[in-house]
C-alpha positions in Angstrom: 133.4 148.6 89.3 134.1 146.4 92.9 131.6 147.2 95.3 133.8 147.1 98.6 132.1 146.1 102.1 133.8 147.2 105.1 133.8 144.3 107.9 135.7 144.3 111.0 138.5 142.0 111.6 137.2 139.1 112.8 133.9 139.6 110.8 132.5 135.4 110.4 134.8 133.9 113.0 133.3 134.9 116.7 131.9 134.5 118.9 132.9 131.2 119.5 132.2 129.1 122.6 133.9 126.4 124.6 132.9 125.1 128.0 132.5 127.9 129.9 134.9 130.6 128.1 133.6 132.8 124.9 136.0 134.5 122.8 134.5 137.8 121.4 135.1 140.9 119.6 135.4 144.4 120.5 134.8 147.1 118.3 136.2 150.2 119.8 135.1 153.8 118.6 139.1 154.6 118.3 142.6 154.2 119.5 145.5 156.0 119.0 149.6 155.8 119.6 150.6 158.0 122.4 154.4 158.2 122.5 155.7 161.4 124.4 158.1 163.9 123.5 161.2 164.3 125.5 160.9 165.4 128.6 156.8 165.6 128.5 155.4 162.9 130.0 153.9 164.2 132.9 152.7 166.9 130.8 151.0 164.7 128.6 149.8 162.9 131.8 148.0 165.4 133.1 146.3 166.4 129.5 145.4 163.3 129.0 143.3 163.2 132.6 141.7 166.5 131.9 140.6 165.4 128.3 139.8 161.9 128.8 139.8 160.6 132.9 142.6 158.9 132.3 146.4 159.5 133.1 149.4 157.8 130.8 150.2 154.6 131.9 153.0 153.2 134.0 155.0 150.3 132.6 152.8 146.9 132.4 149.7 148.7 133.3 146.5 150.1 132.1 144.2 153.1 133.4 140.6 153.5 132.2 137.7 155.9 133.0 134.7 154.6 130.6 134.8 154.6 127.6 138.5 155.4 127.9 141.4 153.4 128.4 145.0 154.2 128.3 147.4 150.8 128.0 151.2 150.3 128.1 152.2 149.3 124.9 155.8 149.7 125.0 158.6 152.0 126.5 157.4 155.7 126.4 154.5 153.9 124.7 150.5 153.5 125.2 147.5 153.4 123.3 144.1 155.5 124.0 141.2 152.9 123.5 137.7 154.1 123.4 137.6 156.9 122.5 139.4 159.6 119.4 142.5 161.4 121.3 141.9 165.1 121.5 144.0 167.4 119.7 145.2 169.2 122.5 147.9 165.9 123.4 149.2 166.6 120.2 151.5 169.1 121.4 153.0 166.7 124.3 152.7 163.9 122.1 153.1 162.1 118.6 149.8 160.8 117.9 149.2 158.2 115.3 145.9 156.5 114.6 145.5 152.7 115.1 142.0 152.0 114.5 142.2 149.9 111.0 145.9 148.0 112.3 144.5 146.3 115.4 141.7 143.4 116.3 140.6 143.7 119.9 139.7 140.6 121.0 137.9 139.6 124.3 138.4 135.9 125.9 136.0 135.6 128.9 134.9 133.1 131.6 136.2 130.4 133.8 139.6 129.1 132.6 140.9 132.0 130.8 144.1 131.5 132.2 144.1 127.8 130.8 143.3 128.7 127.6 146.2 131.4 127.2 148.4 128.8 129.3 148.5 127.0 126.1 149.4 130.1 123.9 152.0 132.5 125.4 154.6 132.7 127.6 153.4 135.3 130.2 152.3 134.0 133.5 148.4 135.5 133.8 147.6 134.0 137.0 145.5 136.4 139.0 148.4 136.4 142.0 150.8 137.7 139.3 149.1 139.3 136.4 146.3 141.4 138.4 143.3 143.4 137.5 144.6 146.2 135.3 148.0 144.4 134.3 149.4 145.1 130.7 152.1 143.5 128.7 152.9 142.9 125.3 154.2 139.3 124.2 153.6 136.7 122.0 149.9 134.5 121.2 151.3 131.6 119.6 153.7 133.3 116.9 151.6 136.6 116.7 152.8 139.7 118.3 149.8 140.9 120.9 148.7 143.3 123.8 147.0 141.4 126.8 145.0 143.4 129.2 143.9 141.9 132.7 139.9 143.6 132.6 138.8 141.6 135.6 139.0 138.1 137.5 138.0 136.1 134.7 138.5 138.5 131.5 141.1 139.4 129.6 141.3 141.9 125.8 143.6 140.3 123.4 144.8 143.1 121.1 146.5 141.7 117.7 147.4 143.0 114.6 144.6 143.1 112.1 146.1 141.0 109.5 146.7 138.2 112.2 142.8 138.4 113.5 142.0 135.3 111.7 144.9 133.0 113.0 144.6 134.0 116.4 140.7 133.7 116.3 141.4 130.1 115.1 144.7 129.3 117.7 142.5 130.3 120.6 139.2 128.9 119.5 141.6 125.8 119.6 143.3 126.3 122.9 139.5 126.8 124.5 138.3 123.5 123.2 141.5 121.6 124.5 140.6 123.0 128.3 137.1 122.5 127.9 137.7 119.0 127.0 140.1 118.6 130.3 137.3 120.1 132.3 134.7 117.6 131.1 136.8 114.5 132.1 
């Protein structure tokens, strides 16, 4: 009989570091689909704060109270990070779990911006893409979720069976900038 081992998604491949930006991964505890019934967002809003700190997000944008965090995903669409959603959203809300679909991916340090320049289309300079910014768009040919967690920080969310082609793309990207910043 196969003895299965459970490993997270990008189990072998990180952390990986290039001139002054490391590429990690996160490992949270649980996160959920949060899409609203008609006509019950701000019911589902307001649950959400008094269950969890944290109130559904606006479009683009995240909210978070440690160890929650609610991001955008989508129209009438967010995801609860951090932490398992509790039952009580269930009746404002469809809830689906996404813990096993996702890898959550942290890219960190100076140059960040550089490094995911090379890889997508969005324009993450701090001026535009500030602290607490969501959107979802493409890293390289993947489908992902970035988060803005600070100045120099960002969480890369991608699907699961994509954690090992993204951890390779960016590991690339990194390299490239760090070899323009040691010219």
């Amino acid at each position: 009989m196969a003895s299965l081992i459970a490993r997270f998604p990008a189990h072998g491949f990180l952390p990986v570091r290039h001139g002054d930006v490391i590429l990690s991964e996160e490992i949270p505890e649980a996160i959920t689909a949060l899409m609203p019934y008609r006509g019950q967002s701000r019911a589902l809003s307001a649950a959400m704060k008094a269950a969890h700190g944290v109130a559904f997000p606006g479009p683009n944008r995240s909210t978070q109270k440690l160890p929650a965090q609610a991001v955008w995903t989508g129209m009438d669409q967010a995801f609860l990070i951090g932490v398992p959603a509790d039952a009580t959203l269930s009746t404002h809300a469809a809830l689906v779990d996404q813990g096993d679909a996702w890898a959550v991916l942290t890219l960190d340090g100076a140059g960040v911006e550089d490094v995911l320049a090379r890889l997508t289309p969005l324009d993450l300079r701090m001026s535009v893409f500030k602290h607490s910014h969501a959107a979802r768009s493409l890293l390289g040919h993947m489908n992902a979720v970035f988060i803005r967690d600070g100045t120099r920080r960002f969480t890369i969310m991608v699907f699961r069976s994509m954690a090992k082609t993204a951890c390779r793309e960016l590991e690339e990207a990194m390299r490239g900038v760090a070899a323009r910043q040691a010219r």
